[in-house]
C-alpha positions, 0 to 999 in steps of 0.5 A: 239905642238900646244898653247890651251886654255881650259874653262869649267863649273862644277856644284857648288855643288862638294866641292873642293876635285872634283874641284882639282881632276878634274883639276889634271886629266886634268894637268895629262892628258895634260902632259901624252902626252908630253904637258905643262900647262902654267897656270890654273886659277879658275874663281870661282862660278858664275851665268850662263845667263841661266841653264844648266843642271838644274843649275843656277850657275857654277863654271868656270875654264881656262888652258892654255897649250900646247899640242899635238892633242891626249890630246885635243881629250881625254881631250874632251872625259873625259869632254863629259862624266863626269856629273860633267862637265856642258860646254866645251870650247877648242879654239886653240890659235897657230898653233905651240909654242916652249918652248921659246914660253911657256916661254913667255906666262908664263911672259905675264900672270905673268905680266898681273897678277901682274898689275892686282893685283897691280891696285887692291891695289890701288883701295882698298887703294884709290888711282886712278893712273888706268884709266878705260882704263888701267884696260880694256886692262889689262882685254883684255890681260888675255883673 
């Protein structure tokens, strides 16, 4: 299997029900033929640099997963024809990864996470134990 990341646009007017079913979909999909996602992250609305599709906004979503070469082929496929998405991005991210590849993957984005979170915190509690430099390589690491 190969490591993948996949971005995508939808339009901001579906309500949450088609945001779950789309991103179900894509999860079924990817793990219909034998592939695992590693993490699915919803970036929520924002403004796009320019419209797309008659729309100024969009709302964004991320997986990561593995997964063989059919899924990214389908999974395009199904993007290429539902209206509801706007854009798509799929960047290969490894060659190959193996399970404890996955597992790794998925501690590094949980870390990363939680020091997100935790650096969050202490912003809002006015505490300044983050540099800006601390905080943009965090920002690196997830993306």
């Amino acid at each position: 299997m190969r490591h993948y990341e996949i971005t995508w646009i939808m339009r901001p007017g579906a309500g949450d029900a088609q945001f779950g079913e789309i991103i179900d979909r894509t999860t079924a999909i990817i793990t219909n033929d034998g592939g695992t996602v590693i993490d699915t992250s919803r970036w929520g609305i924002k403004k796009l640099a320019y419209d797309i599709k008659k729309e100024s906004q969009g709302c964004y979503v991320c997986m990561n997963f593995a997964a063989p070469q059919t899924a990214i082929k389908e999974l395009e496929r199904i993007f290429r024809i539902d209206d509801r998405i706007l854009r798509y991005l799929t960047i290969k991210l490894a060659e190959s990864i193996d399970a404890a590849g996955i597992e790794q993957e998925k501690e590094r984005i949980a870390a990363v996470a939680a020091r997100a979170a935790e650096a969050a915190a202490a912003i809002e509690n006015g505490e300044g134990g983050f540099s800006a430099q601390e905080l943009e390589t965090d920002a690196e690491e997830l993306s």
